[in-house]
C-alpha positions in Angstrom: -68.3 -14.7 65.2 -67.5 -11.2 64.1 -66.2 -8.5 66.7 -68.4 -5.1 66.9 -65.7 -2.7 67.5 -67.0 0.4 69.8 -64.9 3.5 70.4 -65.7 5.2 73.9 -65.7 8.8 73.6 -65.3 11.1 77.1 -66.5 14.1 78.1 -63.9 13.9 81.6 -65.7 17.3 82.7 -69.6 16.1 82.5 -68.3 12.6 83.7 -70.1 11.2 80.9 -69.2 9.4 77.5 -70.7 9.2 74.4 -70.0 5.6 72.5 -69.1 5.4 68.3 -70.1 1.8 67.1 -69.2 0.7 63.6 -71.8 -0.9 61.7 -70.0 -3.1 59.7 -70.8 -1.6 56.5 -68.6 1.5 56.5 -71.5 3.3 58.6 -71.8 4.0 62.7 -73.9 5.1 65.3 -73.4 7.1 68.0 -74.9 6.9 71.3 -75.5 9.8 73.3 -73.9 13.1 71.8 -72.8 16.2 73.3 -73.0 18.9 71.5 -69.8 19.4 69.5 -70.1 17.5 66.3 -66.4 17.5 65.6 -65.2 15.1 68.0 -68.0 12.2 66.4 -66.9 13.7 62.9 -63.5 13.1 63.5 -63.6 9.9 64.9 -65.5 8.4 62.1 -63.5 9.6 59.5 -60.2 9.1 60.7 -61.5 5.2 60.7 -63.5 5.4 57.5 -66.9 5.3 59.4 -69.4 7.5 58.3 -72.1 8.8 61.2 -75.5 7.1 59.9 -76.9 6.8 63.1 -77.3 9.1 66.2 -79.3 7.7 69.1 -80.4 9.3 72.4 -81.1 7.4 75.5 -83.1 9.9 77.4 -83.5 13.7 77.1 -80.3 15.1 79.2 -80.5 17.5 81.9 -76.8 17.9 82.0 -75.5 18.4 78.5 -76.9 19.6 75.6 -77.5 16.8 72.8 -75.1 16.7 70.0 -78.0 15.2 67.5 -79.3 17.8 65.9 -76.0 18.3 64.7 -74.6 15.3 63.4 -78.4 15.5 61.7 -77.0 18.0 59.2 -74.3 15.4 58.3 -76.9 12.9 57.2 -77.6 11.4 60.5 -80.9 9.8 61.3 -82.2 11.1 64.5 -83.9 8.3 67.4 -84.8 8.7 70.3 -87.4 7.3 73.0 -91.1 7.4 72.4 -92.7 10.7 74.5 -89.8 12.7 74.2 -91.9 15.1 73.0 -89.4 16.2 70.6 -90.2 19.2 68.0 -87.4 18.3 65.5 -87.4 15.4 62.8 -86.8 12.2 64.6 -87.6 8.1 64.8 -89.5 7.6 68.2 -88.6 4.0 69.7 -90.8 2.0 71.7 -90.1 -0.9 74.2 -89.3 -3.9 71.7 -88.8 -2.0 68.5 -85.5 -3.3 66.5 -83.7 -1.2 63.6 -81.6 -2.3 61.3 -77.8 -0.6 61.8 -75.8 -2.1 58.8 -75.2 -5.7 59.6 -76.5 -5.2 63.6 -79.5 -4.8 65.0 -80.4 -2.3 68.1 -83.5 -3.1 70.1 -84.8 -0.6 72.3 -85.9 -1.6 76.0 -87.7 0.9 78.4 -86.0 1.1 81.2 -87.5 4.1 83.1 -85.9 5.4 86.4 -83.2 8.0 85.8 -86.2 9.1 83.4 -89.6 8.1 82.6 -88.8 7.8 79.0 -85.5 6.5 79.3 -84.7 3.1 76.5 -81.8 1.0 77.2 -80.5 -0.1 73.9 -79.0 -3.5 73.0 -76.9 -4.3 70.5 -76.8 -7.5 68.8 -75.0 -9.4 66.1 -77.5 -11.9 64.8 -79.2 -13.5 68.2 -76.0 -12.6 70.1 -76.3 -9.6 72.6 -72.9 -7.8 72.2 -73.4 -4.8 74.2 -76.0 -2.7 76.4 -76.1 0.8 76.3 -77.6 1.7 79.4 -77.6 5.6 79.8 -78.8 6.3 83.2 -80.4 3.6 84.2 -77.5 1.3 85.4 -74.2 2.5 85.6 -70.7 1.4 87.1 -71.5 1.6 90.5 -74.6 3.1 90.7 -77.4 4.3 88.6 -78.5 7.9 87.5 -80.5 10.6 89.9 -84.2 9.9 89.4 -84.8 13.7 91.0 -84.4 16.1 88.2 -87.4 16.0 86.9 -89.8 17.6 89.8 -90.3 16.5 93.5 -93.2 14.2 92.8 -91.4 12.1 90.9 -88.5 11.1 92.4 -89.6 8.0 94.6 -92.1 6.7 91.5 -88.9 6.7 89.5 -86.9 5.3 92.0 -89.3 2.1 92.0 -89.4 2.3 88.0 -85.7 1.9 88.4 -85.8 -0.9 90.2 -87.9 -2.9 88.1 -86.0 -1.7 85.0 -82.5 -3.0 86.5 -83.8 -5.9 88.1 -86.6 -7.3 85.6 -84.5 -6.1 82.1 -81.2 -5.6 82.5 -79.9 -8.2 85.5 -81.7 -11.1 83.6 -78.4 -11.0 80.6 -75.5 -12.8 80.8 -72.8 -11.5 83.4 -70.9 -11.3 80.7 -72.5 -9.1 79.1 -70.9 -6.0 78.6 -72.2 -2.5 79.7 -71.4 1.1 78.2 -73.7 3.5 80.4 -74.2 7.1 79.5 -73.1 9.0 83.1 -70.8 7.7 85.4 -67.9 8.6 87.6 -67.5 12.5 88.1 -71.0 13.6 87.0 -73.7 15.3 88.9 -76.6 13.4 86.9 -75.1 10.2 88.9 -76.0 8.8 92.3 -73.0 6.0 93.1 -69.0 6.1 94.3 -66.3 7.4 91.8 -64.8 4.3 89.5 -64.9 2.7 86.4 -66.8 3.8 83.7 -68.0 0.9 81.5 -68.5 -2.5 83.1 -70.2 -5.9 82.7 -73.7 -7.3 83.9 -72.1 -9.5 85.9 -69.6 -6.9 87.6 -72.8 -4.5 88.8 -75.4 -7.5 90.1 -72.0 -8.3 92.4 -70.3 -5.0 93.3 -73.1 -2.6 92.4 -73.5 -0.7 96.1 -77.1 0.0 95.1 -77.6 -3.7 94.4 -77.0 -4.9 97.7 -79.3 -3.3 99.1 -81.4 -7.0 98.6 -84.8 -5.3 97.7 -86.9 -2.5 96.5 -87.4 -0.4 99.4 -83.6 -0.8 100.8 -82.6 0.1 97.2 -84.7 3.1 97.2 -84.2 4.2 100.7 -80.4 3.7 99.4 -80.4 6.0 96.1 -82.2 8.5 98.0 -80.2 9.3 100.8 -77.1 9.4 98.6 -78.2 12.4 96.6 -76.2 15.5 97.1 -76.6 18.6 95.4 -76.8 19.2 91.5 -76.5 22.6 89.2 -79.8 24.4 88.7 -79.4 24.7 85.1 -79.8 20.8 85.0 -83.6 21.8 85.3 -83.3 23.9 82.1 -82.0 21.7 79.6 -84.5 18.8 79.2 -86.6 21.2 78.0 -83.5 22.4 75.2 -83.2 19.3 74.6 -87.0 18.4 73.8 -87.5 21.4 71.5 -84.0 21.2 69.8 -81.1 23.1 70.6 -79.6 25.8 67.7 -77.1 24.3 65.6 -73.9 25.7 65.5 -71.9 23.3 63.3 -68.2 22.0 64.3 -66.8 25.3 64.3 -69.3 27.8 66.0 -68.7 31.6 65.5 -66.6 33.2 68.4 -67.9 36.0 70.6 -66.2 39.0 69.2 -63.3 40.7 70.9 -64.6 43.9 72.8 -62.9 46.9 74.0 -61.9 47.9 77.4 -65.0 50.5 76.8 -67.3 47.9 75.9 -66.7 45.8 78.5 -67.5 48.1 81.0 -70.8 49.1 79.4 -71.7 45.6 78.8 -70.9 44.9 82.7 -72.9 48.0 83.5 -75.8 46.2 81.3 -75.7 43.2 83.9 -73.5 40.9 81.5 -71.0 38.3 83.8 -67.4 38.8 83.0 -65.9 35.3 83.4 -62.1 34.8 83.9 -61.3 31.6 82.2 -57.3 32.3 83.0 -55.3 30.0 85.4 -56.3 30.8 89.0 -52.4 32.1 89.1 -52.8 34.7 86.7 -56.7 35.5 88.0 -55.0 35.8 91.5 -52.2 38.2 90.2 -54.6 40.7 88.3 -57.8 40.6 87.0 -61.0 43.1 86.2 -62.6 43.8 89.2 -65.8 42.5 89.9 -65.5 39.4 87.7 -65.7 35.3 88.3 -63.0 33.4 88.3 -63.3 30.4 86.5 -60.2 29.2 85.3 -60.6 26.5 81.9 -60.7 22.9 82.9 -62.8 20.1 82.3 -65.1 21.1 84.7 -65.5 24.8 83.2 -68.7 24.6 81.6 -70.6 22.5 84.9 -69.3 25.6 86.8 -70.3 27.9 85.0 -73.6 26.2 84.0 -74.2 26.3 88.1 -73.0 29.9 88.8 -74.4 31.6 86.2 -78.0 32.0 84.6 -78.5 30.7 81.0 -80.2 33.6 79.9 -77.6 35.9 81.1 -74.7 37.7 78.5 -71.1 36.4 78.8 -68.5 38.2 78.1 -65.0 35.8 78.7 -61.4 37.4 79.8 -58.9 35.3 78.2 -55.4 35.5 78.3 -55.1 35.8 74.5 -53.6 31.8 74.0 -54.1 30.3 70.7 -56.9 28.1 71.1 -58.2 29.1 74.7 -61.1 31.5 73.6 -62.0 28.4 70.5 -62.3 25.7 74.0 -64.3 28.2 76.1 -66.4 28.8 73.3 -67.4 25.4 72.8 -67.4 24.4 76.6 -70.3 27.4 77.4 -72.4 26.3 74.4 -71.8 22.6 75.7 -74.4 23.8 78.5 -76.7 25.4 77.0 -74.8 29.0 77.9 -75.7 30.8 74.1 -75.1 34.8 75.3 -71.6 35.1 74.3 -71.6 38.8 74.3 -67.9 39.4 73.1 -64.4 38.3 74.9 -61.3 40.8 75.9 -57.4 39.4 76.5 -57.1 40.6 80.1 -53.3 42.0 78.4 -55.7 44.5 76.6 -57.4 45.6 80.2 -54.6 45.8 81.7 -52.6 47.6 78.8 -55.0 50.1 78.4 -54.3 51.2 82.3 -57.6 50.1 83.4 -58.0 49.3 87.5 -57.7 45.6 88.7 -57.6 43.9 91.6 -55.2 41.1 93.3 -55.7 38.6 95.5 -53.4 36.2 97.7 -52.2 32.6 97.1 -51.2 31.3 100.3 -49.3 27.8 100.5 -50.5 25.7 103.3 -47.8 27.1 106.0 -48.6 30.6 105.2 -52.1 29.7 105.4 -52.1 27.5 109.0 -50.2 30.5 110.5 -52.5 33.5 109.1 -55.1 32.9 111.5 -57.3 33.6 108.6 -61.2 31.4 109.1 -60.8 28.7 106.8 -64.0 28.5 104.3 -64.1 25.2 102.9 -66.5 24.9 99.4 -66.0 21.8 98.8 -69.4 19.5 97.8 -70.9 17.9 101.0 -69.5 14.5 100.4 -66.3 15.5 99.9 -66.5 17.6 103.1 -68.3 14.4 105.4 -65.0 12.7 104.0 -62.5 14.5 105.4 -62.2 18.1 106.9 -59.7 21.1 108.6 -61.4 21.4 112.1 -62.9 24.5 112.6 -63.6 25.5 109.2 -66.5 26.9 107.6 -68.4 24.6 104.7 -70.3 25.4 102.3 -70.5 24.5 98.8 -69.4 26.8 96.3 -72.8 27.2 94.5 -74.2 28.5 97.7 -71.8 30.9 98.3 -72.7 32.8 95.5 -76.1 33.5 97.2 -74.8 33.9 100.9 -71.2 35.9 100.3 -71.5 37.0 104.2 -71.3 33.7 105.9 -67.8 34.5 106.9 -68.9 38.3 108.0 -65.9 40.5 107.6 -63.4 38.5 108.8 -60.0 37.6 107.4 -60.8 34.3 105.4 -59.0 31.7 103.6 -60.9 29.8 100.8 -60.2 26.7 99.9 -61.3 23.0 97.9 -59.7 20.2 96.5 -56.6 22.3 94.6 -57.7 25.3 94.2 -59.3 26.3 91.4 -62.9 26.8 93.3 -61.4 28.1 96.1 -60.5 31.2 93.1 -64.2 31.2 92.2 -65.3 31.2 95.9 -62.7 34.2 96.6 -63.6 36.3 93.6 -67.2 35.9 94.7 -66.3 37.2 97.8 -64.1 40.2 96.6 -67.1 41.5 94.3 -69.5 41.2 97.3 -67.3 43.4 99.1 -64.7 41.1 101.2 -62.0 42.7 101.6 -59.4 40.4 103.1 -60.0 37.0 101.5 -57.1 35.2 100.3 -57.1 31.4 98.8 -55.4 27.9 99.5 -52.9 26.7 97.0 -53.7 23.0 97.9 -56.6 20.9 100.0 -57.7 20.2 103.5 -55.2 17.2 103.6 -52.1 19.8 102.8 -53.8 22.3 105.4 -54.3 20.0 107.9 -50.6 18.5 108.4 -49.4 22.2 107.9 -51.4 23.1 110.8 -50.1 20.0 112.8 -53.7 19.0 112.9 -56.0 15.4 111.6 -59.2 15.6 109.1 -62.3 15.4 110.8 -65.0 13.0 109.3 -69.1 13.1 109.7 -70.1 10.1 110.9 
C-alpha cells in the first residue's frame, strides 16, 4: 500500500490552506488556490512535481482563486458543476471520478457553506486516502452558510447538515480530513484550533456535531456567526467570471512623487500605511490608514476599503515590503494600485505629517483617556476593560464620533488595529486619540482592575 504524500500549504492571514498532492507520476494537483501562483510553482518544483491539476471546491468569497493562474502553466481547471464559470474549465458533478496519475478524485456534493460546494475524495485504488472538504466540514466547525444573500442562509444550513451527516460522517474515523477554511478565517463558523483533522476526530469533538440533530445544529451555526468583511460579497462573483492574471511576479504600482500623491489623494485615492504601527505612530502623511503589513493585511484592508477604489501604499522603502503588499492587495481582489511613495521621500521633501501617541499600559490606566476597545465581538464577550467603549474596527470607519471629542485611547489584541482605529479617528478630525501598546489583559492589571465577560 503506497503512501500519497500531500503538502499543506497556508495562507496564516486568510486562515485558510491550499493542499499540493503528488500524483504519483511526477504530476500534482492542487486544491484550492490563492492567487499567487509562485508559492504552488515553487513547491512543485523544488520536489519534481509538476502542477497538472488545479481543483476548486466552491467559488470563494474570501480570496481570490489562484486557478486561472496556474492555468497558464498547463494546468487543467475543475471545478463544481453551476459555478457558472466564464473561463475554460471541467465542471464536476456528484459521483464523477478523474483520473489524477495513478489516483483517482471523486467529487461529492456537499452543499452548505455553498450550494455548489463538492467535497473531493481521494483514493488509491478502492482505498479512500483523504477528503478534501472545503467548507463544508472543518476542524471544529464548518464554513458560514450566510454569504451568499439572506434567504439562503437557513436552506444551506439544513443542506449542510445532510451533507456532513449523510456523506461525510459515514467514512472511516480514520479517515483523514484537509478542509479549505479553518482556524483564523472569517468564512468560518467554529472555535480557533487545528487545521486538518480526521473523520473520527470531528463526529467526537466537533462543537457543531453535538448539537444531536438538525435543528440544534442549525440553531447552533447560526447564533455563532459574527461579523465578516463586505468585500466577501464581491468576490464570488470574481471568482465566477475569472479574475485577471497577473503571473508569479505581478507589475508593482509605480513610485509617485510627493506632488502626485497629493493629487491622487485629492482624486479620492486611499493612502494606506503599510509601515510598523511604531513608525506610523512617529510620522506619517496626514489623512492616511494605518495598516501596518502582517498576515492579516489584505482581510483589513479588503474590509476597510472599497475594491473599486485607487491605492496608493506608503512604504518604508525595505527590500521586499512594496513586492508582499503588492501581492497581499491583489490577493483580495484590491486591483487599483495607483502608485506607492517611501514615507522617507514625504518626509524628506519637508512635506507636513502628523504623530500620534503609544501609550504602555501604565501610561494608559493613568491618562484617564475613554478606552475604545475594536476588537471583534467575540473577542470582546470574552474578556473586557470595564468601562470601555466596543466596537469593531470595521464599524468605526463609518461611526468615527462614537467617542465625541473626548480624550480616547484605542486599543485590540496588540496593537496593530488599535493604529488603524486611531488613524481613522485622526483623519475624521479627533484630535486627542492616542493608542495601547498591548491588550485588555495588560490594561486591565495596569489599572488594578479584572476583565469583564458577557454572559
Amino acid at each position: 500500500m503506497s503512501t500519497v504524500e500531500i503538502v499543506s500549504l497556508p495562507e496564516p492571514g486568510l486562515g485558510n490552506q491550499s493542499y499540493l498532492i503528488a500524483t504519483g507520476d511526477g504530476g500534482a494537483v492542487v486544491i484550492d488556490p490563492a492567487r499567487d501562483p509562485s508559492r504552488y510553482l515553487e513547491a512543485a518544483r523544488a520536489r519534481g512535481w509538476r502542477i497538472r491539476w488545479t481543483v476548486e471546491t466552491h467559488l470563494h468569497a474570501d480570496f481570490v482563486s489562484g486557478s486561472r493562474e496556474l492555468a497558464t502553466y498547463g494546468a487543467k481547471v475543475a471545478l463544481p458543476a453551476g459555478s457558472g464559470v466564464g473561463f475554460p474549465a471541467d465542471e464536476l458533478d456528484d459521483g464523477d471520478e478523474r483520473a489524477v496519475g495513478g489516483l483517482t478524485l471523486e467529487a461529492l456534493a456537499t452543499p452548505g457553506h455553498t450550494p455548489e460546494h463538492l467535497t473531493y475524495l481521494l483514493r488509491d485504488g478502492a482505498r479512500v486516502v483523504a477528503v478534501f472538504s472545503g467548507g463544508t466540514l472543518t476542524a471544529g466547525g464548518m464554513a458560514r452558510p450566510d454569504l451568499i444573500s439572506p434567504e439562503l442562509t437557513e436552506p444551506l444550513a439544513r443542506a449542510a447538515w445532510q451533507s456532513i451527516t449523510e456523506r461525510l460522517l459515514v467514512l472511516p474515523d480514520e479517515t483523514p480530513l484537509y478542509p479549505t477554511h479553518g482556524a483564523g478565517s472569517f468564512c468560518s463558523a467554529g472555535p480557533p484550533g487545528e487545521h486538518t483533522s480526521t473523520i473520527g476526530e470531528q463526529r467526537e469533538h466537533n462543537p457543531l456535531l453535538q448539537a444531536g440533530d438538525e435543528d440544534a445544529f442549525v440553531e447552533r451555526l447560526l447564533s455563532g456567526l459574527g461579523s465578516y468583511p463586505g468585500y466577501f460579497l464581491r468576490l464570488r462573483p470574481v471568482n465566477a467570471a475569472g479574475p485577471a492574471v497577473h503571473g508569479p511576479q505581478p507589475t508593482m504600482p509605480p513610485r509617485l512623487t510627493p506632488d502626485q500623491v497629493r493629487h491622487h489623494a485629492a482624486d479620492g485615492a486611499e493612502l494606506v500605511d503599510v509601515r510598523p504601527m511604531e513608525a506610523f505612530a512617529a510620522g506619517h502623511v496626514p489623512g492616511s490608514l494605518s495598516n501596518p503589513l502582517r498576515d492579516q493585511f489584505g482581510v483589513w484592508l479588503g474590509w476597510l476599503v472599497d475594491l473599486d477604489r485607487d491605492i496608493v501604499l506608503v512604504t518604508s522603502g525595505e527590500s521586499g515590503e512594496l513586492d508582499r503588499a503588492t501581492r497581499e492587495c491583489l490577493k483580495v481582489g484590491h486591483e487599483h494600485l495607483t502608485g506607492h511613495i517611501p514615507f522617507p521621500a514625504w518626509r524628506e521633501a519637508g512635506r507636513p505629517e502628523r504623530s500620534l501617541p503609544l501609550l504602555d499600559p501604565a501610561s494608559a490606566a493613568g491618562s484617564g483617556r475613554h478606552v475604545v476597545d475594536v476588537r471583534q465581538t467575540a473577542e470582546w464577550t470574552g474578556g473586557h476593560v470595564p468601562g470601555a467603549v466596543h466596537i469593531e474596527l470595521a464599524e468605526l470607519a463609518g461611526n468615527p464620533g462614537v467617542v465625541g471629542g473626548a480624550p480616547a485611547v484605542t486599543q485590540c489584541g496588540h496593537g496593530e488595529r488599535a493604529m488603524t482605529a486611531a488613524s481613522l479617528l485622526a483623519r475624521a478630525g479627533h484630535e486627542d486619540v492616542a493608542v495601547l501598546e498591548g491588550g485588555p489583559g495588560d490594561l486591565a492589571t495596569a489599572s488594578g482592575q479584572s476583565l469583564e465577560e458577557e454572559r
